[in-house]
C-alpha positions in Angstrom: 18.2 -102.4 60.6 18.0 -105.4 63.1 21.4 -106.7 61.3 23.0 -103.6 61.5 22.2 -103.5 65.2 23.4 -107.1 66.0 26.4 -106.7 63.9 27.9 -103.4 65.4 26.4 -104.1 69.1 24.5 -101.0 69.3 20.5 -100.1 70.2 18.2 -99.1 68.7 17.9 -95.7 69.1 21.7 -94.7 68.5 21.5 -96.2 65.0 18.3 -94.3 64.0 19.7 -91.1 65.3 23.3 -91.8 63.9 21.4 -92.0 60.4 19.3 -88.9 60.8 22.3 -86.9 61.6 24.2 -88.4 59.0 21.5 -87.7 55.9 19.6 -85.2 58.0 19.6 -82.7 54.9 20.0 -84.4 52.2 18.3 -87.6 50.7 20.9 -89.8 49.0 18.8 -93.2 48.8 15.6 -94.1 46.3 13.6 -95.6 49.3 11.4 -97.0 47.0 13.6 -98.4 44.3 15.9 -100.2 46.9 12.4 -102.0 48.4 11.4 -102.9 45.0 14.6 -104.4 44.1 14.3 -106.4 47.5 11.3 -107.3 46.8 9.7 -105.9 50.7 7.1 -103.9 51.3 7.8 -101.0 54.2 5.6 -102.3 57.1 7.8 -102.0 60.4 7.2 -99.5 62.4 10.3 -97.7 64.3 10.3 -95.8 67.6 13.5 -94.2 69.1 14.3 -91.1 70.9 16.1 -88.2 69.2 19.4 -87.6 71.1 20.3 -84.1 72.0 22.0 -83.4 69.2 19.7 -84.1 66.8 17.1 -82.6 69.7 18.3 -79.2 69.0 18.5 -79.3 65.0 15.3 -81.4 64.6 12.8 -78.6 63.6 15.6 -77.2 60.9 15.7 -80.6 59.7 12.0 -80.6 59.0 11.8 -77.0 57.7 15.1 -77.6 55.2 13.8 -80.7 53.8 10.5 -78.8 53.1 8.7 -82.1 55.5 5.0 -81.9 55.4 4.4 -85.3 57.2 7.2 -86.3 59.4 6.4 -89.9 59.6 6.3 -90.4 55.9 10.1 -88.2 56.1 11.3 -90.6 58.4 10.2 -93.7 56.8 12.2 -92.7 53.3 15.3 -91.3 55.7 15.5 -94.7 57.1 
């Protein structure tokens, strides 16, 4: 994420949210298979603020994706 960030010039918190309201109901990516591939354990933790668009759907998100721990949702989503 840290290249991402450097490469387009943006925070962040607009890349995090830009993600969860781009796969906010679906799940496209094997988390787990792309970290094995690489090689890298998940260890980083990520704080950002939701924006207000993803403010007002956050809860649907959650209940759609049938999310029981929301950390562990996030850490697959990104």
């Amino acid at each position: 994420m840290r290249n991402c960030i450097e490469e387009l010039g943006i925070d962040n918190n607009k890349l995090c949210n830009y993600i969860l309201d781009r796969l906010k109901y679906k799940k496209a990516i094997d988390v787990e298979r792309e970290l094995e591939i690489q090689g890298r354990p998940v260890k980083k933790i990520i704080q950002f603020d939701l924006n207000g668009a993803n403010k007002k759907v956050y809860y649907d998100i959650l209940r759609e994706n049938g999310v029981e721990v929301e950390a562990e949702h996030f850490r697959e989503l990104f």
